[in-house]
N, C-alpha and C positions, 0 to 999 in steps of 0.2 A: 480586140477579140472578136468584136463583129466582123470585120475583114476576114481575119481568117478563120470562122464558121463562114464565110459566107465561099471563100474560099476551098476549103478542106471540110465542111460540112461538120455537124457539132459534135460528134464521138469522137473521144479520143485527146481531145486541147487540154482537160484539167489540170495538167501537172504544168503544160505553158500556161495557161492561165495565172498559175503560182506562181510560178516562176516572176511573172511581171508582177504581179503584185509585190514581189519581194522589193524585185529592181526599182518599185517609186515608196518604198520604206515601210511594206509590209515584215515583222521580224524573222529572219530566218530562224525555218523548226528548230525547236530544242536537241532533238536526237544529229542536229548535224554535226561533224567531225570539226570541232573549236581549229585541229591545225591543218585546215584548211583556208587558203586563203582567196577564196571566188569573190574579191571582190569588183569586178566588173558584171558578172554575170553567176546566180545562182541556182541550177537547177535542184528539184527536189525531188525525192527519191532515188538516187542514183548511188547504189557502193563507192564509198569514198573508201581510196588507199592507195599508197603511194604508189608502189610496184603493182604492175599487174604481172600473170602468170603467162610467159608465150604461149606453153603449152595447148592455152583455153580458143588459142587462133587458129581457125584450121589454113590462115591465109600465110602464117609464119615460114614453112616451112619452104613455097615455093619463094617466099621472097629472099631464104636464106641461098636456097640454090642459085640465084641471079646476083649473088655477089660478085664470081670472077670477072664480069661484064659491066657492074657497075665498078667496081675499083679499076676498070684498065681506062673508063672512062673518066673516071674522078684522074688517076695519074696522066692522062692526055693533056688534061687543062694546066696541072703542074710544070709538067714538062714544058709547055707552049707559055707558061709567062702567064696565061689567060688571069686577066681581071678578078678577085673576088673581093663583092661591096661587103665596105663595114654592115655587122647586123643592125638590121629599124625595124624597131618595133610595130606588125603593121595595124595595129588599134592605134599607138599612141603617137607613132611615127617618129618616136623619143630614139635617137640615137643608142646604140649598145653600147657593151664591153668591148678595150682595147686589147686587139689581139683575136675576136670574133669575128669571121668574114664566112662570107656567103655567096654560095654559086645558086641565083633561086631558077626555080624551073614555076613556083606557083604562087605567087604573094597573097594573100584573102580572097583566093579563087582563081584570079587573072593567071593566064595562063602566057610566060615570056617565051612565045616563037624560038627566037634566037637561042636563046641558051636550051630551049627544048630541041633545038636540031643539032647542036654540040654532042648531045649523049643520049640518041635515039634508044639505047635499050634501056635509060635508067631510065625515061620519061614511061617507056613500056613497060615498063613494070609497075612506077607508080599509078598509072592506070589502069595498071589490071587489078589493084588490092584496091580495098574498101578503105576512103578519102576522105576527109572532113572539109571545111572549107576554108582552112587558115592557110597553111604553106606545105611547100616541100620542097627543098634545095640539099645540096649537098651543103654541110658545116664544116669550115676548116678551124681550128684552134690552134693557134700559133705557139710556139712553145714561152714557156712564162707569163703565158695568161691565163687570169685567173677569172672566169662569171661569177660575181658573187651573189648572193643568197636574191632569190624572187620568187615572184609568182605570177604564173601566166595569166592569171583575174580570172577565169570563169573553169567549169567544172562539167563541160560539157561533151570535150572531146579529149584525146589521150594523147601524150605526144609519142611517135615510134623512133627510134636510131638501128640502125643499121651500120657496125664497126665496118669502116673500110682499111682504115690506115691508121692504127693504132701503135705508137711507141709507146716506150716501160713510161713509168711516172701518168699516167691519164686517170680521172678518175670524175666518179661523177657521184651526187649525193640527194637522193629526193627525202623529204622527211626525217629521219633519224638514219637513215641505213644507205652509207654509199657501196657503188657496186663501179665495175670496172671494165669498159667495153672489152668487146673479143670479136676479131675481124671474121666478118660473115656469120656475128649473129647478131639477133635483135634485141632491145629492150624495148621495153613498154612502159612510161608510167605517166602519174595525173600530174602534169604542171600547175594545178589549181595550190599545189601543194610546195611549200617552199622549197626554193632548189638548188643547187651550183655545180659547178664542172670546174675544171683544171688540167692544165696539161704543165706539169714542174718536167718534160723533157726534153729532148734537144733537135726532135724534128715536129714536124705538122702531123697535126689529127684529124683525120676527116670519118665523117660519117654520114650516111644518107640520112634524111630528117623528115617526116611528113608527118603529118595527124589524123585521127579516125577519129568519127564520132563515137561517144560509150558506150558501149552494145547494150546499153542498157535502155537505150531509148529507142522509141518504138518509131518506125517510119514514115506515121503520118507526124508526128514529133519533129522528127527530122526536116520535114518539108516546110512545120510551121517555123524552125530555127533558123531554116533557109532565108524563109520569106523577111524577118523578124533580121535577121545579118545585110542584110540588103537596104532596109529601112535606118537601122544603125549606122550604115556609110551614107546615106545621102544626107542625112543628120547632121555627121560630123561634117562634110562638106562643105555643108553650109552655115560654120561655123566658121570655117577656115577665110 
């Protein structure tokens, strides 16, 4: 905390300040959402719920319009055979679900050149919307696999989808209440919260995938979660 007041100057860290305190076994507040599952990383204050509302995105709308561009882009790769790696986890590096593969354009920041020059307008768009700093790739879901129940560990950011290439049978479930992608629109919801997908049909699913931080956090917040995600991988490194 001294780093980053010394940093980011002292107004504005209290709820990072909590936050770490949680993270070395401070107890998280009472009023938090029990089915939530931030166990990596807890921020405090923040509306916890599964779904968010696109609506409340004034950024939704042009991303819905950049669909025809990203799907001719996502089917180019199809078409071409093109590579997609099994999902890894990039906190835990744990291997995914069979049947999950991934075309990434951004892994915990890192930005892959190559696959960013593949589909120059999905990369423009994911850079024209507001970013968190975990990923964004397209997700293919093979038909008969199935992700079962998780949670992303922390409550910090939201994940987005964007239906590209949806057949019958797909379906995806956060908390109590699944919903059903629809090409060329978006969902929103908290990965902090248990989750699963599936695709029971007979072709590939794909959809664009990236994350925002929660609108609920304020900017200098954000620059300390920067600094504080940065810290957290050289950590792990050196561990490795």
């Amino acid at each position: 905390m001294d780093d980053l007041r010394q940093r980011l100057g002292g107004a504005g860290l209290e709820r990072v300040e909590e936050c770490l305190n949680i993270l070395v076994g401070t107890p998280v507040p009472p009023d938090a959402d029990p089915e939530q599952e931030a166990s990596r990383l807890y921020f405090p204050g923040l509306r916890a719920r599964p779904w968010h509302d696109t609506a409340e995105f004034e950024w939704v709308a042009r991303a819905e319009a950049a669909y025809e561009a990203c799907r001719r882009e996502a089917e180019a790769l199809l078409d071409q055979n093109v590579r997609f790696s099994p999902y890894e986890d990039p906190d835990t590096k744990e291997l995914g679900w069979r049947g999950w593969d991934t075309f990434p354009f951004y892994v915990t920041g890192k930005k892959y050149p190559r696959s960013c020059a593949r589909c120059p307008e999905t990369v423009r768009l994911i850079d024209s919307l507001p970013h968190g700093t975990r990923q964004g790739m397209f997700s293919k879901l093979n038909p008969g696999a199935h992700i079962t129940p998780h949670s992303g560990g922390s409550n910090i950011v939201l994940t987005c989808h964007m239906g590209l290439i949806i057949p019958e049978g797909c379906g995806i479930r956060v908390g109590s209440e699944t919903r059903a992608w629809q090409e060329g629109k978006c969902l929103i919801f908290d990965d902090s919260y248990m989750h699963e997908a599936w695709n029971r049909g007979t072709s590939v699913r794909v959809v664009l995938l990236w994350d925002i931080w929660h609108p609920e956090l304020t900017p200098i917040e954000i620059q300390a979660l920067i600094h504080l995600s940065n810290l957290f991988k050289k950590h792990r490194r050196s561990l490795q």
